[in-house]
C-alpha positions in Angstrom: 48.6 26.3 13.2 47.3 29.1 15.1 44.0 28.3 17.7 41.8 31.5 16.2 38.9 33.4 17.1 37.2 31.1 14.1 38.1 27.8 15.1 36.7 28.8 18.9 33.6 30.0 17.5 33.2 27.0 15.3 33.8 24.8 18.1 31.4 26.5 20.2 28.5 26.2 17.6 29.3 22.6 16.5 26.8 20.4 18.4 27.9 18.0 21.3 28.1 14.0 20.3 26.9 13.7 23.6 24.0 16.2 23.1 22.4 15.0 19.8 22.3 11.5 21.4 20.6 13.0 23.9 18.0 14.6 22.0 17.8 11.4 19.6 17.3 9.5 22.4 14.0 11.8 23.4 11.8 10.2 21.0 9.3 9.0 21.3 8.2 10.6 24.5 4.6 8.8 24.3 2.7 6.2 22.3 3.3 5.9 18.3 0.6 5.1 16.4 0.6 3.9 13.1 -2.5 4.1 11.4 -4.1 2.3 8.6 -6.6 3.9 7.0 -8.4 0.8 5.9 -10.6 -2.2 8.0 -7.7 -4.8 9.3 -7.1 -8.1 7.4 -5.7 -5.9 4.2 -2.3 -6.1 3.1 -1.9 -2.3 4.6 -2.8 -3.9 8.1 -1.0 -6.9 7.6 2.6 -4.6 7.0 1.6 -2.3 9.6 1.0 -5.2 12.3 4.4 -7.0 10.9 6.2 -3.6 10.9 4.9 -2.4 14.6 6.9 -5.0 16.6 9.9 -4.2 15.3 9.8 0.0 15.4 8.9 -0.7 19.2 12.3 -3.2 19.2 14.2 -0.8 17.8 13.1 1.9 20.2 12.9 0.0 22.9 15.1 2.4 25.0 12.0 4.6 25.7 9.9 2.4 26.6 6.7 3.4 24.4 4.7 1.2 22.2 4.2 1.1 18.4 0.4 0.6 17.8 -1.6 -0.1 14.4 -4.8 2.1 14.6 -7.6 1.1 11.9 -9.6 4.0 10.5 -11.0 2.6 7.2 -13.2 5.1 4.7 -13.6 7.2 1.8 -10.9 4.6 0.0 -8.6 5.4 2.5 -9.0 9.4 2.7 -10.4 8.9 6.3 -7.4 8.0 8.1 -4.8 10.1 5.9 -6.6 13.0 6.4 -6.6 12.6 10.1 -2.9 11.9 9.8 -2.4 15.4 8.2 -4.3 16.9 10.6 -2.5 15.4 13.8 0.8 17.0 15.2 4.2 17.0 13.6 6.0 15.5 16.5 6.6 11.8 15.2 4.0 10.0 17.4 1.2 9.6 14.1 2.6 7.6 11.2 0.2 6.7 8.3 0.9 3.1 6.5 -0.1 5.5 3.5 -0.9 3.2 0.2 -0.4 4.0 -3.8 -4.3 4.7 -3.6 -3.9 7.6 -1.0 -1.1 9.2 -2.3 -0.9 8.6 -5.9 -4.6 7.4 -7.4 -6.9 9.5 -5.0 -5.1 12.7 -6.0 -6.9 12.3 -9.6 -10.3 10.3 -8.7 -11.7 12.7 -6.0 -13.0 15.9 -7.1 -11.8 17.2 -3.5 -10.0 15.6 -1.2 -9.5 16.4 2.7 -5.8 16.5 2.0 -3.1 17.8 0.3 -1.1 14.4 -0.4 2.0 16.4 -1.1 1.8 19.3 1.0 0.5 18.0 4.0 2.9 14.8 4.8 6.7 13.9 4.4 7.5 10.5 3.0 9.4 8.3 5.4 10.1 5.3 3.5 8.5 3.0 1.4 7.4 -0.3 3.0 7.2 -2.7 0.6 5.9 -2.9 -3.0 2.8 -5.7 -4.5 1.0 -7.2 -7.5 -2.5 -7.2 -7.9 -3.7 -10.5 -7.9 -7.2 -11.5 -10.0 -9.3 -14.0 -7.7 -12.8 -15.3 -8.1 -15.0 -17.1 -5.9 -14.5 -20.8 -6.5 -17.9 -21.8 -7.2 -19.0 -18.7 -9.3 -15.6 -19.3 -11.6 -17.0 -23.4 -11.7 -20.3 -22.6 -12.5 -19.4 -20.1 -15.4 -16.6 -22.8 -17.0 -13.7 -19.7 -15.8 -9.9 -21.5 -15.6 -8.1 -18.5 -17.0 -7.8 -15.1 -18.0 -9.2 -15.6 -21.9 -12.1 -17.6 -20.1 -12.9 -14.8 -17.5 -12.9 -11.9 -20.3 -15.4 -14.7 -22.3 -17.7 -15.1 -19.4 -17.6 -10.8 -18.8 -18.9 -10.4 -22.5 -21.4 -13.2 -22.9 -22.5 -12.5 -18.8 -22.6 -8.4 -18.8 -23.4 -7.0 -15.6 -24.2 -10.7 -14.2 -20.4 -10.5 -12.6 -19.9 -8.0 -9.7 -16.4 -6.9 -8.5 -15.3 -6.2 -5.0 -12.3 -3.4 -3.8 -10.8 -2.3 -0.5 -12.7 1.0 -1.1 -13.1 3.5 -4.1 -9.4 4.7 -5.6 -7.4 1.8 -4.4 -5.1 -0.2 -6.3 -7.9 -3.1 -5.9 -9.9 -0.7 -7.8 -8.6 0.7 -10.6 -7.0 -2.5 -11.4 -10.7 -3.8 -11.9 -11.5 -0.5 -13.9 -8.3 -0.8 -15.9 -9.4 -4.2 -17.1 -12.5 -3.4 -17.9 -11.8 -0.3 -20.0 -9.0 -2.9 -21.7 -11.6 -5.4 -22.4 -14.2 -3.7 -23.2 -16.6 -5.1 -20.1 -18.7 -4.6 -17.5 -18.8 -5.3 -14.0 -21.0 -3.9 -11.4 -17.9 -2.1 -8.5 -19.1 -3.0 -4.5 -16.1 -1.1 -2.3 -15.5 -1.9 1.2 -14.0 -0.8 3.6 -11.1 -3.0 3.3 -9.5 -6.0 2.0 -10.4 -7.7 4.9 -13.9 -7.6 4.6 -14.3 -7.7 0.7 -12.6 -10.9 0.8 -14.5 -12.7 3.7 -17.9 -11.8 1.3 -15.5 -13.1 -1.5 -15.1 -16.4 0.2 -18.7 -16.6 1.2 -19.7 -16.3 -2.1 -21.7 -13.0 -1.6 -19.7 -11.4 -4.4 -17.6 -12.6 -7.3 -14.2 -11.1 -8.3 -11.8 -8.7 -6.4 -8.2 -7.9 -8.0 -6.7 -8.0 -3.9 -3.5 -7.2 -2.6 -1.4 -10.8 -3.1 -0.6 -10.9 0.9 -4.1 -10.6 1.8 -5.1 -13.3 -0.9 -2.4 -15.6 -0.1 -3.3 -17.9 2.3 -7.4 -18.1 0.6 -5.9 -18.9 -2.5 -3.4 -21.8 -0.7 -6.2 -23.0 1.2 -8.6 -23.2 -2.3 -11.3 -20.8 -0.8 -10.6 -18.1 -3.8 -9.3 -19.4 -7.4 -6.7 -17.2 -8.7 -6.4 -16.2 -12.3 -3.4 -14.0 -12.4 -1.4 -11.4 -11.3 -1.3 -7.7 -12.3 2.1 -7.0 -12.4 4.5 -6.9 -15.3 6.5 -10.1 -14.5 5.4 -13.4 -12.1 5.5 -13.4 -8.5 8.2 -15.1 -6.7 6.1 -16.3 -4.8 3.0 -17.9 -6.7 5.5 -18.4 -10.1 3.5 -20.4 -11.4 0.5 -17.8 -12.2 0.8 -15.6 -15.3 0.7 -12.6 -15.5 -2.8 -10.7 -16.8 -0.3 -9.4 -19.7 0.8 -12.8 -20.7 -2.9 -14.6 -20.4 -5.4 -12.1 -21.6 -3.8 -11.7 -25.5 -4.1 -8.4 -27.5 -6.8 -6.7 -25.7 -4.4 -6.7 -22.5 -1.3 -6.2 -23.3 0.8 -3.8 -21.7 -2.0 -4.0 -18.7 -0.2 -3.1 -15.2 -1.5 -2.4 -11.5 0.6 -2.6 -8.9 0.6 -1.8 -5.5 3.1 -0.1 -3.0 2.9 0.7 0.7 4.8 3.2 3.0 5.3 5.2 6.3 4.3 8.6 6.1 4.3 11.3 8.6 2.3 14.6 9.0 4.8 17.6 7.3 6.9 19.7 9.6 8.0 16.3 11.3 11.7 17.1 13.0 14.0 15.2 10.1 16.4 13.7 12.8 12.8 11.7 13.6 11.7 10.7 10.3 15.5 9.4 9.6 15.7 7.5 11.8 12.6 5.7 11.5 13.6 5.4 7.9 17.0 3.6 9.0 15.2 1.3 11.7 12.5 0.5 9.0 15.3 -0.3 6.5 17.4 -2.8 8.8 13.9 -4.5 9.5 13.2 -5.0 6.1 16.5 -6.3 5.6 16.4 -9.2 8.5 16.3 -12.8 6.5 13.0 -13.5 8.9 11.5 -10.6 7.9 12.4 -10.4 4.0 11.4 -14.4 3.7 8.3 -13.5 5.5 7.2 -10.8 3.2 8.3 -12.2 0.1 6.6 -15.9 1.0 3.3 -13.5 0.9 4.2 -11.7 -2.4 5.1 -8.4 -1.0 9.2 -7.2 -1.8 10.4 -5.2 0.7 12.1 -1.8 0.4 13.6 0.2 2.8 13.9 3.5 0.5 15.3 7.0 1.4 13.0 9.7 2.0 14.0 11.3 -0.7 13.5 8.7 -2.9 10.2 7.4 -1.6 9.1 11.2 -2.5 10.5 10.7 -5.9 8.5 7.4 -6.5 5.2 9.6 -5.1 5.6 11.7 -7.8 6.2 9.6 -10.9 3.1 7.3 -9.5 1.2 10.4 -9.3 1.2 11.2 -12.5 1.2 7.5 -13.9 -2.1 6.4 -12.2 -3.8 9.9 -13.4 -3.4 8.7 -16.7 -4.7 5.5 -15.8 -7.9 7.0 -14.1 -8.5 9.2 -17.1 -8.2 6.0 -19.4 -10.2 3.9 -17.3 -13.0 7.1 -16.9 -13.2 6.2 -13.3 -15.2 8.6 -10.7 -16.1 9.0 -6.8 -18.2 11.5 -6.1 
């Protein structure tokens, strides 16, 4: 076959193996920070710190750390929207959470970002139950060993019982607001500015219920500083199997209740793709190491790994399944 004018022009335009390694090889040319937009100790944190060591492994060529940057507020609005703002060039990542871009969308009346418009997916982290924990001594003194009991105490108590989240619009949140619209009670909502801090007030008895991230409330409940009622999600946790679900323990008035939580890399939009892939892929074969996997999976979170494309998909479909659950709830921030 005939060497045409075609094939040389084609061969001309097709890009060099040894080129696009080249340029692959270019990033990062500087730090990476990964930022969490809530107060460390949280189960964003704690994936972002697990996650962080690894990225800087797999990049270890160029020589730049992966950092975890806390910049809790506005139920995690703070830090995304600083994310939007900063430059599409790969080095800002936001651990972005199912409250910042799925829930928020629908409980803020304006929000400082577009959750769509303004980032790319990368991949999603790692997917959570809710898990419904009391302070010890409050559930003692009120006679609460389960679900049924809890919802008891809420309608002979209401108002008495306060409820703790990682900030207004979280997962943590709604799940309490779900409940309560479910059950027909009343507790009075405290947000934070985290996990991490809601949960050491937990502990110290200053409030009285939170519905945390299960990696965050893992090792409180193992230790016996938080008693743990049951999980939000619509089956058991591997990894605390023997504690129903809310479904399964709270009768009629719950059934068909779910809140789940999800976690995953985002990066400001107009990010070069040949980046975001492969932070995807090197986030994927993480996730996939047995130390890793057992790891997360021993705190109740199931890793993923998920394509761009597909973490984009689950965005949307959340998006429109927690703005029904907002509207049923009648949940507000100002």
């Amino acid at each position: 076959m005939p060497f045409t004018r075609r094939h040389w022009l084609a061969l001309c335009m097709a890009p060099m193996p040894g080129l696009r390694a080249h340029a692959q090889a270019a990033w990062p040319t500087k730090p990476v920070r990964i930022v969490v937009p809530f107060a460390a100790g949280g189960t964003t944190d704690i994936l972002a710190r697990a996650l962080a060591p690894e990225l800087q492994r797999a990049f270890a060529a160029s020589g730049q750390p992966f950092v975890v940057d806390n910049k809790p507020g506005a139920g995690g609005n703070n830090g995304a929207a600083e994310v939007a703002k900063s430059p599409a060039d790969g080095h800002t990542l936001l651990m972005g959470t199912v409250g910042t871009h799925a829930i928020n969308p629908s409980l803020y009346p304006k929000m400082p970002y577009d959750h769509v418009k303004d980032f790319v997916p990368v991949t999603l982290v790692a997917g959570v139950p809710n898990v419904l924990v009391m302070n010890p001594a409050k559930a003692q003194a009120l006679g609460i060993d389960s679900v049924a009991s809890f919802v008891k105490a809420l309608r002979a108590n209401p108002g008495r019982l306060n409820m703790a989240s990682s900030g207004n619009g979280t997962s943590i949140h709604l799940a309490g607001e779900l409940f309560k619209s479910m059950t027909g009670t009343f507790m009075v909502h405290l947000p934070y500015r985290g996990s991490g801090p809601a949960l050491i007030d937990l502990m110290a008895g200053n409030v009285d219920v939170m519905f945390d991230n299960l990696p965050s409330a893992m090792p409180h409940i193992k230790s016996g500083k938080l008693k743990a009622l049951a999980v939000t999600s619509a089956q058991r946790s591997g990894a605390l199997p023997e504690l129903p679900t809310v479904e399964e323990a709270g009768g009629a008035a719950l059934k068909g209740y779910e809140a789940s939580s999800w976690f995953g890399l985002l990066a400001p939009a107009g990010t070069p793709k040949e980046v975001v892939d492969r932070v995807q892929q090197e986030t994927a074969k993480a996730l996939a190491t047995p130390a890793m996997k057992e790891r997360l999976l021993a705190q109740g979170a199931i890793p993923s790994g998920m394509t761009s494309a597909e973490f984009a998909r689950l965005i949307a479909a959340e998006t429109t399944k927690w703005a029904g659950v907002v509207k049923v709830s009648g949940a507000k921030v100002d």
